[in-house]
VOTI-831785 format. One record per residue: x, y, z of N, C-alpha, C in turn; residue in one letter. Coordinates in pm, whole numbers, padded with zeros to 5 digits, always signed. Each point is the difference from the previous one (the first is absolute). Example, Ala and Ser with C-alpha at 12.3 -4.5 7.8 and 13.67 -1.06 7.14 Angstrom:
<nodes>
+01319-00569+00780-00089+00119+00000+00090+00120+00000a -00035+00105-00072+00082+00119+00006-00077+00109+00073s 
</nodes>
This chain:
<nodes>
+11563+11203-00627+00006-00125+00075+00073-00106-00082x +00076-00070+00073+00067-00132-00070-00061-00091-00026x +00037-00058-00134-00127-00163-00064+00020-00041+00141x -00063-00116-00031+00019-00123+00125+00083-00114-00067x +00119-00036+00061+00069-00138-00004-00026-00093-00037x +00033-00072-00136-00012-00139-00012+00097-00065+00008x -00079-00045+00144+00152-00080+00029-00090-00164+00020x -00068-00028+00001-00045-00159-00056-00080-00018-00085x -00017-00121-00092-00034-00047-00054-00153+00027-00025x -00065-00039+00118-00110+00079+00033-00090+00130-00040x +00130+00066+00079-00020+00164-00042-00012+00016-00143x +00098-00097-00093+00016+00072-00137-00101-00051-00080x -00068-00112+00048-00109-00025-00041-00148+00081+00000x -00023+00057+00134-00051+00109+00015-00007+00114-00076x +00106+00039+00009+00026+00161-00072-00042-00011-00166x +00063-00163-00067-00010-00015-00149-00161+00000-00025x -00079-00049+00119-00148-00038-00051-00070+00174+00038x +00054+00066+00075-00067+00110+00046+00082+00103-00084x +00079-00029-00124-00002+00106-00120-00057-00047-00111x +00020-00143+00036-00141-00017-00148-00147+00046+00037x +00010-00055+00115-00153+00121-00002+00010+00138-00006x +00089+00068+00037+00019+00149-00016-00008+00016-00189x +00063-00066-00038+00012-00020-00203-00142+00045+00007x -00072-00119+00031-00135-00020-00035-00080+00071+00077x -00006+00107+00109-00086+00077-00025+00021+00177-00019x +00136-00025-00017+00014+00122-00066+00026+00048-00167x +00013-00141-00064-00021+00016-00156+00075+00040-00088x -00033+00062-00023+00087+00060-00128+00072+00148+00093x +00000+00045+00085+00011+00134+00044+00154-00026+00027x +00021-00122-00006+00191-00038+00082+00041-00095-00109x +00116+00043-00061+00056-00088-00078+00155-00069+00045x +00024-00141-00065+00136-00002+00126+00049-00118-00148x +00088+00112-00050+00065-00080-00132+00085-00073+00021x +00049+00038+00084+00137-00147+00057-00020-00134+00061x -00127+00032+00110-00035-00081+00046-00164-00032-00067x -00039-00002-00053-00158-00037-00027-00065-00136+00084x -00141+00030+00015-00102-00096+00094+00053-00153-00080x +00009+00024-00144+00012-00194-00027+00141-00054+00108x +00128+00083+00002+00131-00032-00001-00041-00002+00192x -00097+00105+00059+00021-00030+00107-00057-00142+00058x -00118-00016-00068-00097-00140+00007+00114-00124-00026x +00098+00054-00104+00052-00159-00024+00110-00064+00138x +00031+00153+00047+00105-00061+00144-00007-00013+00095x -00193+00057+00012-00063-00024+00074+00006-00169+00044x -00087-00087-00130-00027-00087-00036+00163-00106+00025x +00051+00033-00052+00182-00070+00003+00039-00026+00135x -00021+00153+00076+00035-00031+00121-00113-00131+00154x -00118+00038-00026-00108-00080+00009+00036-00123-00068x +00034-00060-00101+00055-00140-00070+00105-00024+00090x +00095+00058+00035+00131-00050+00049+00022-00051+00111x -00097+00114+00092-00072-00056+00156-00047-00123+00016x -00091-00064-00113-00102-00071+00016+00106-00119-00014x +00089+00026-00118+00097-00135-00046+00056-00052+00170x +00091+00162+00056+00063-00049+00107-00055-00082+00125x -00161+00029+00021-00096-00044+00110-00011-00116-00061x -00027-00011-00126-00006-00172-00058+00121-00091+00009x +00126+00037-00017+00107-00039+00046+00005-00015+00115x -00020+00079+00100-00005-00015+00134-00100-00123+00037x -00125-00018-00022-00087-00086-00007+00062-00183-00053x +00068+00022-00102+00097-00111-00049+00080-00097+00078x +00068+00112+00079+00112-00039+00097-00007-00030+00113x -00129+00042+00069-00016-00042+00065-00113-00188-00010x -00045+00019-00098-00076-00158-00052+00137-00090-00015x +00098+00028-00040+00140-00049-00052-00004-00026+00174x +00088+00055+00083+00051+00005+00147-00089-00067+00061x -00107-00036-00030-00123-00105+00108+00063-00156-00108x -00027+00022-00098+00068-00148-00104+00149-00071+00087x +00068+00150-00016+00099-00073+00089+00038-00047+00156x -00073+00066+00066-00029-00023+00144-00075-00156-00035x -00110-00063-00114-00052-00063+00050+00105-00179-00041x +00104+00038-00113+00074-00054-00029+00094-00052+00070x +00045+00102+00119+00083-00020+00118-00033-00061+00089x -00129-00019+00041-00100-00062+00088+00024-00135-00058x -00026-00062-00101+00025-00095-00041+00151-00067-00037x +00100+00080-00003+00134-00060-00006+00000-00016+00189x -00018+00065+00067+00022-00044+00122-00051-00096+00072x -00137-00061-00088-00061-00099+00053+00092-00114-00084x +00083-00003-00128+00065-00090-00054+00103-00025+00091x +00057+00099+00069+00139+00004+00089-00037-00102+00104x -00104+00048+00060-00026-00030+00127-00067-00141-00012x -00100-00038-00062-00013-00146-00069+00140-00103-00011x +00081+00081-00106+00110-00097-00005+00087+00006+00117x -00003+00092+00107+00109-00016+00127-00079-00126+00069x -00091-00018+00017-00132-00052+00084+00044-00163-00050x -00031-00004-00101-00001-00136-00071+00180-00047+00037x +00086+00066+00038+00132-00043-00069+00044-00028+00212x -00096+00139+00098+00014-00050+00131-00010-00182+00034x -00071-00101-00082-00049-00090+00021+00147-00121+00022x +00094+00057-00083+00103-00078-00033+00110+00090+00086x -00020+00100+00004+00125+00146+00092-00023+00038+00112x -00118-00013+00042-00029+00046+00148-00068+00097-00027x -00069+00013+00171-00043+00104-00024+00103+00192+00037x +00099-00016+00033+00093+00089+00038+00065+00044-00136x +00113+00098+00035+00040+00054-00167+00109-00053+00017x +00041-00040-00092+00195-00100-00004+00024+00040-00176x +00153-00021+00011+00008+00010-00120-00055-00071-00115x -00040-00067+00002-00086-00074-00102-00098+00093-00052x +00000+00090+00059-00149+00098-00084+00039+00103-00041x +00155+00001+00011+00070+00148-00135-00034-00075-00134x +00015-00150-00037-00064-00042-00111-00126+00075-00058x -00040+00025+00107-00145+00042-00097-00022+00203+00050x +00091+00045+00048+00065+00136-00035-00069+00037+00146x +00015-00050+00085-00031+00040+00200+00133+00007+00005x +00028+00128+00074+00097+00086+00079-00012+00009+00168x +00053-00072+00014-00005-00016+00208-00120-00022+00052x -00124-00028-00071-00112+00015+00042-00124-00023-00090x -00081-00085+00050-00141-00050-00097-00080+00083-00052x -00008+00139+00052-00089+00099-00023+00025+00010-00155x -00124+00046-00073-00012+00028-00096-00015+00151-00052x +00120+00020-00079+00000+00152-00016-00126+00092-00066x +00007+00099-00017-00119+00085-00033+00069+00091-00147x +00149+00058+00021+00028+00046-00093-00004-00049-00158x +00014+00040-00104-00033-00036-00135+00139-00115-00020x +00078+00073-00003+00177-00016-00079+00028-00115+00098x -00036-00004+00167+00012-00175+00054-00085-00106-00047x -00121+00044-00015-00075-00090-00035+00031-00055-00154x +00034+00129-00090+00038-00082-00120+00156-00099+00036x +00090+00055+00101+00106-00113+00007-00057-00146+00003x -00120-00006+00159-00027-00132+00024-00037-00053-00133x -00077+00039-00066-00070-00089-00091+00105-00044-00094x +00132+00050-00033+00047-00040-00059+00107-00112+00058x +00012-00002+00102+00053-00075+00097-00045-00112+00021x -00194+00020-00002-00091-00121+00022-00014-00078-00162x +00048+00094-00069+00004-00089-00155+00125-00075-00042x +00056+00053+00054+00187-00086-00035-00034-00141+00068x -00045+00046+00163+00011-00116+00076-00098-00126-00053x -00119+00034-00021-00081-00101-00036+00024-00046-00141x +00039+00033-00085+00061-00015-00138+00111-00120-00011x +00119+00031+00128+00036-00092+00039-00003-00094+00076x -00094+00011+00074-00095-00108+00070-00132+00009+00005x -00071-00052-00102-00116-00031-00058-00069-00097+00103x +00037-00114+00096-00046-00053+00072-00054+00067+00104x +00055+00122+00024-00049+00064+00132-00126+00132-00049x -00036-00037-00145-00119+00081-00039-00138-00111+00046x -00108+00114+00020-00111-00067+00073-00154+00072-00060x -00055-00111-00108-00077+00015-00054+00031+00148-00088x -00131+00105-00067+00012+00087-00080+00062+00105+00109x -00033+00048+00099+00067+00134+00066+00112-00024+00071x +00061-00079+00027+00136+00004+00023+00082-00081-00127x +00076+00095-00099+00036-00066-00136+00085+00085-00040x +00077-00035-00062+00109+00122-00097-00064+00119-00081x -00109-00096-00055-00096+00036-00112-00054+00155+00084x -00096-00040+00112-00101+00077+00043+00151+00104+00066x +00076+00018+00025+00080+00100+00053+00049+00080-00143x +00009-00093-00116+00074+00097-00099-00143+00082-00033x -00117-00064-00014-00101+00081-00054-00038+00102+00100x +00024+00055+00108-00011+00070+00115+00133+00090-00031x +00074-00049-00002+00119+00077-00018-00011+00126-00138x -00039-00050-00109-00004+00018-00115-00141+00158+00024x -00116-00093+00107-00084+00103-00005+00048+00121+00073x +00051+00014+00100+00055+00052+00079+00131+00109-00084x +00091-00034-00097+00050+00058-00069-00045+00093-00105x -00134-00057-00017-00081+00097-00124-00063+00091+00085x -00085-00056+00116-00051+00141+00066+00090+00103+00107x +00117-00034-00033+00050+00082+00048+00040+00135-00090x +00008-00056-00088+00091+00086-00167-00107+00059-00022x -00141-00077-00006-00136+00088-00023+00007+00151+00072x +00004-00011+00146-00026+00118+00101+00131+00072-00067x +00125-00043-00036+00126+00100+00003-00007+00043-00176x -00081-00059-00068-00030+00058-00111-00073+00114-00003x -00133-00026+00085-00103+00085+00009+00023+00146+00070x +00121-00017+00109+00042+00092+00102+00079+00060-00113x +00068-00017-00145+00047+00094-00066-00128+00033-00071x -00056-00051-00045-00086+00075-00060-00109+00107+00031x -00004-00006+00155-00043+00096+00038+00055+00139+00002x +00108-00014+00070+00150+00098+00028-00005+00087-00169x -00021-00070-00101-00024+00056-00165-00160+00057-00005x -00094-00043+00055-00122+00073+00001-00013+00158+00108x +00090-00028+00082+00062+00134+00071+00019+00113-00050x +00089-00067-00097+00068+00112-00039-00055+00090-00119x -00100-00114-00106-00074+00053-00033-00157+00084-00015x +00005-00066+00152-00118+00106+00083+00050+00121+00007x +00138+00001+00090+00048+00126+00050+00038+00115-00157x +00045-00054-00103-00005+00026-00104-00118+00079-00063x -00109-00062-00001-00134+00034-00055-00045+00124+00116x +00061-00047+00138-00060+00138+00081+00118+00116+00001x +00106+00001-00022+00022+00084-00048+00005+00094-00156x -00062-00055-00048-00071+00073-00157-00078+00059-00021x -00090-00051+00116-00119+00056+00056+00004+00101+00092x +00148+00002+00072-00014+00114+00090+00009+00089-00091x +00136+00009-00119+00093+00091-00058-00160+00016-00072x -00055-00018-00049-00161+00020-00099-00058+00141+00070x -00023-00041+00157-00104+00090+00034+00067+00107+00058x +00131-00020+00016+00122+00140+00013-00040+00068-00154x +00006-00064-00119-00021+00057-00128-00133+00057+00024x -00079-00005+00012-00187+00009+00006+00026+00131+00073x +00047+00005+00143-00005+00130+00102+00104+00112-00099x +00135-00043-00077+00061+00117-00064-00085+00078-00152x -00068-00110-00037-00093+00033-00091-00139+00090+00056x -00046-00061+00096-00113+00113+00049+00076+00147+00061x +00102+00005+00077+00022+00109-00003+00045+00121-00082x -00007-00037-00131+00055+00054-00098-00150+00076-00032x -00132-00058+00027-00135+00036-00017-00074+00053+00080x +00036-00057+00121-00104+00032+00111+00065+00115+00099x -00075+00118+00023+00042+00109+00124+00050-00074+00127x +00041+00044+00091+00060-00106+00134-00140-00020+00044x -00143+00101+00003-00082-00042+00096-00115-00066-00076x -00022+00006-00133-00038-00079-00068-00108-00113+00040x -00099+00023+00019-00071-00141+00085-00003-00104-00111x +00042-00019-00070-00011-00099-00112+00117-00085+00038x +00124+00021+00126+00100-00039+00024-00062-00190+00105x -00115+00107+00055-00065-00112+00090-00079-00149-00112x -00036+00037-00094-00047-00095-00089+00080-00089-00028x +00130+00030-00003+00070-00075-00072+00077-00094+00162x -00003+00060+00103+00028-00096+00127+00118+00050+00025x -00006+00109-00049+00153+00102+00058-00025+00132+00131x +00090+00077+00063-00011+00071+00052+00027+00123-00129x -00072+00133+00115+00027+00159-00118+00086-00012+00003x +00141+00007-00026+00131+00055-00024-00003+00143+00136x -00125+00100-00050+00003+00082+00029-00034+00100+00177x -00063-00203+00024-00056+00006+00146+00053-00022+00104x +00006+00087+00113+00139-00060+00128-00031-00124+00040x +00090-00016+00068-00042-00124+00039-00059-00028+00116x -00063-00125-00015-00119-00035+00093+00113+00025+00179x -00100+00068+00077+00057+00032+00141+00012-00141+00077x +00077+00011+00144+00040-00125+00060-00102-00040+00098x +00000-00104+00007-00108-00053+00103-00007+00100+00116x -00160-00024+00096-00038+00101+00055+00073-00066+00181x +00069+00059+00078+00005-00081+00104-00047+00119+00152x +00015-00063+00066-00049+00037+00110-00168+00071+00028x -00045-00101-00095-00144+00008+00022-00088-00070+00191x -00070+00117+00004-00090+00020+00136-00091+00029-00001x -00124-00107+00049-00168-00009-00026-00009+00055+00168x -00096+00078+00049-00044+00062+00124-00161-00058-00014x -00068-00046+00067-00147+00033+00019-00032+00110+00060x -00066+00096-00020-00054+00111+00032-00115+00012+00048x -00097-00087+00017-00140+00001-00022-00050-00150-00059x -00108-00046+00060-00057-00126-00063+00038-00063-00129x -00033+00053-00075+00024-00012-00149+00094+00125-00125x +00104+00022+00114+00089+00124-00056+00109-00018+00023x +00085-00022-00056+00162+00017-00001+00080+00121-00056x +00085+00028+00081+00128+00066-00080+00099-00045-00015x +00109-00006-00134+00103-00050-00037+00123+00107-00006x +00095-00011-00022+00132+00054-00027+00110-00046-00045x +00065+00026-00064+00103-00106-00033+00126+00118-00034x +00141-00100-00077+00101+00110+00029+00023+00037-00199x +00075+00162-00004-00022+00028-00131+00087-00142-00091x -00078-00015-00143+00136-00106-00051+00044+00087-00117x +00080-00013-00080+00147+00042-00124-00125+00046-00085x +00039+00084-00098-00113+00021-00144-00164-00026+00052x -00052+00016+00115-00167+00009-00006-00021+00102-00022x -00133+00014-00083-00053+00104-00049-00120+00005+00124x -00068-00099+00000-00081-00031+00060-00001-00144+00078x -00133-00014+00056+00002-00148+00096-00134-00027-00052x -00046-00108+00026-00118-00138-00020-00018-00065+00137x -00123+00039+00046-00006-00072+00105-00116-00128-00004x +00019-00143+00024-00104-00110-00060-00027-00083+00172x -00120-00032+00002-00069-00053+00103-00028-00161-00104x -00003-00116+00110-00029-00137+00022-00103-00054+00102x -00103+00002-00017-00101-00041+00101+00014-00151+00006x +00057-00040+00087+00002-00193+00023-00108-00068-00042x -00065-00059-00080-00115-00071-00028-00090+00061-00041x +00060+00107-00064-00095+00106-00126+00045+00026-00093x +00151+00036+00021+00042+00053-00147+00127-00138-00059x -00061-00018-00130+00121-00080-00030+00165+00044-00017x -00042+00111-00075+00136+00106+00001-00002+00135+00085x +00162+00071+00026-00063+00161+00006-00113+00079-00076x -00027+00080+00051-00006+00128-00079-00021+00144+00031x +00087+00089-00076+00018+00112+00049-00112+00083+00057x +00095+00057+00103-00165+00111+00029+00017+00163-00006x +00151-00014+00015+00065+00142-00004+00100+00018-00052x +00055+00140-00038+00116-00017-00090+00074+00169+00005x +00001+00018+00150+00125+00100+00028+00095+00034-00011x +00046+00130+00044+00150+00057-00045+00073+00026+00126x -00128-00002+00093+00094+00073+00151+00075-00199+00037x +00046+00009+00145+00054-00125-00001-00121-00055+00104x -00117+00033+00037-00099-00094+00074-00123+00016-00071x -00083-00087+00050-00126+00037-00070-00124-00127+00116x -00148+00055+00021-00060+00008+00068-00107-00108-00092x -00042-00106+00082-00042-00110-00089-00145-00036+00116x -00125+00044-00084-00104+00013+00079-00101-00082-00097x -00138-00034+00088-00075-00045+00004+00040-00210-00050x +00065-00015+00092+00054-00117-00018-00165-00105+00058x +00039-00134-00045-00083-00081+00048+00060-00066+00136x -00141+00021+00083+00015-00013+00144-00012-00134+00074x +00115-00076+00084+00031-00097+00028+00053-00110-00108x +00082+00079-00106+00096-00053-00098+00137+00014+00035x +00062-00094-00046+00148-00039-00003+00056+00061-00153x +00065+00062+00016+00008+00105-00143+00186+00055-00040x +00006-00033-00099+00189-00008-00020+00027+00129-00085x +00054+00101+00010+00028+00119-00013+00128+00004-00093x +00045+00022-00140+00125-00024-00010+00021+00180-00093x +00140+00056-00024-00013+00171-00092+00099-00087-00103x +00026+00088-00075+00093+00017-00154-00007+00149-00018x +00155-00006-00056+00007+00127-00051-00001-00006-00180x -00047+00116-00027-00028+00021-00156+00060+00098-00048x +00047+00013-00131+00005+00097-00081-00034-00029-00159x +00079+00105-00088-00060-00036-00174+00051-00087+00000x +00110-00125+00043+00022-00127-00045-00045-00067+00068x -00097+00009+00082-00134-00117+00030+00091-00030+00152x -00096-00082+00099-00053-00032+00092+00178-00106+00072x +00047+00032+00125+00106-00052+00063-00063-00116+00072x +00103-00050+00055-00055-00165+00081-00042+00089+00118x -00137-00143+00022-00058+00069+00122+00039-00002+00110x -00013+00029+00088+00033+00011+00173-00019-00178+00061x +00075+00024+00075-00049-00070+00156-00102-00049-00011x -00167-00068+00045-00087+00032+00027-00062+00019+00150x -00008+00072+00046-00100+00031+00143-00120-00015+00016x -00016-00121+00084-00139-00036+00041-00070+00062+00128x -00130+00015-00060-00028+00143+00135-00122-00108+00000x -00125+00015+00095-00096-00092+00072-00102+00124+00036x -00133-00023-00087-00084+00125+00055-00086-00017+00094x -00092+00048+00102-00065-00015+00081-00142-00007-00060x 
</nodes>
């Protein structure tokens, strides 16, 4: 049978913690000189660090991106303040008099970053040179450059932080692949020790080498009532079964399946059921590499 795929991050996390336990409870009987339990623990650990950095980065940037949303909120109330105050003397309509203070055909106040930093700089020239038409502390040169200024830092903040993430990436993806290439080393090292069927293969969170592979889901499964509390099933043959598993679900009895039979022909006869239950019927096929996805499930209703 073929390992299983590490193909996320996840997975390789998995597999690294389910051969250190294989280390540890098989002992001294497996030795793995290339790779040893400290070297696997440490990239274990590296890769687990690198994740955590990137989710903390991630966590960063987004505290950064609310800073600046809330920064913008406030340059637009500077915009819109100073259009307001300056309508008193301009009207209330848009005329050219209000490209002075960086309005384009229209009073609306923009939303984008790169306009809003124009106005403000527009609203700072203008009032700079006409200081009479500033009005108290929030309409002022002053209060637009210090808005402006904030607005420039939290922006560089988020586009700082957005590289520094893009670099915690890479050294995630880095650390998980070291960790893959590790437990590729671990599986070429045990097979150098272990027979293909080896049950010591399962300790370590591997498949036998030596075991086919698990058969394909079971389909064309069919529950019959036969009798009060008796069903018969059938279903169609699947790839590599050796055998089948057949598991009953009693609605508001059983929390999980569990098996009741475990045939070779393709039906099997499912008796002494509980009577006036709602009951979910599902098969799997089996062989030496363990148990296929289960069926369908068929709900049968007993009398």
């Amino acid at each position: 049978m073929k390992q299983k795929q590490i193909a996320t991050i996840a997975a390789a996390t998995n597999a690294a913690e389910l051969i250190l336990g294989g280390i540890t409870q098989v002992g001294a009987g497996i030795i793995l000189p290339h790779n040893p339990q400290a070297d696997i623990n440490t990239d274990l650990v590296n890769q687990i660090m690198a994740c955590g950095n990137h989710e903390q980065g991630k966590q960063v940037k987004a505290s950064l991106r609310n800073a600046l949303l809330t920064v913008l909120k406030e340059v637009q109330g500077q915009i819109r303040a100073t259009r307001d105050v300056s309508k008193l003397n301009w009207g209330n309509e848009y005329s050219e008099l209000f490209t002075a203070l960086g309005f384009q055909g229209s009073l609306q106040v923009p939303e984008g970053i790169e306009e809003l930093k124009r106005m403000l700089q527009a609203i700072i020239a203008h009032l700079t040179a006409n200081p009479s038409q500033e009005v108290g502390t929030l309409v002022t040169a002053a209060r637009a450059q210090t808005l402006l200024t904030a607005l420039l830092a939290a922006q560089q903040a988020l586009v700082s932080q957005e590289g520094e993430i893009e670099g915690l990436i890479v050294i995630r993806d880095e650390k998980f692949e070291t960790l893959k290439k590790r437990i590729g080393g671990v599986y070429q090292e045990l097979r150098m020790q272990l027979a293909p069927m080896d049950p010591r293969w399962l300790k370590f969170g591997m498949n036998m080498p030596g075991a086919d592979e698990t058969p394909d889901l079971v389909t064309g499964l069919k529950v019959t009532l036969i009798g009060p509390t008796a069903a018969a099933t059938k279903w169609e043959a699947s790839a590599r079964a050796a055998y089948y598993r057949v598991y009953i679900r009693v609605l508001g009895v059983d929390a999980e399946y569990r098996a009741i039979g475990s045939p070779a022909d393709l039906d099997f006869t499912i008796e002494n059921l509980p009577a006036g239950a709602s009951i979910d019927v599902v098969v799997a096929a089996v062989n030496n590499g363990g148990e296929g996805a289960r069926s369908e499930a068929i709900r049968i209703v007993t009398h």
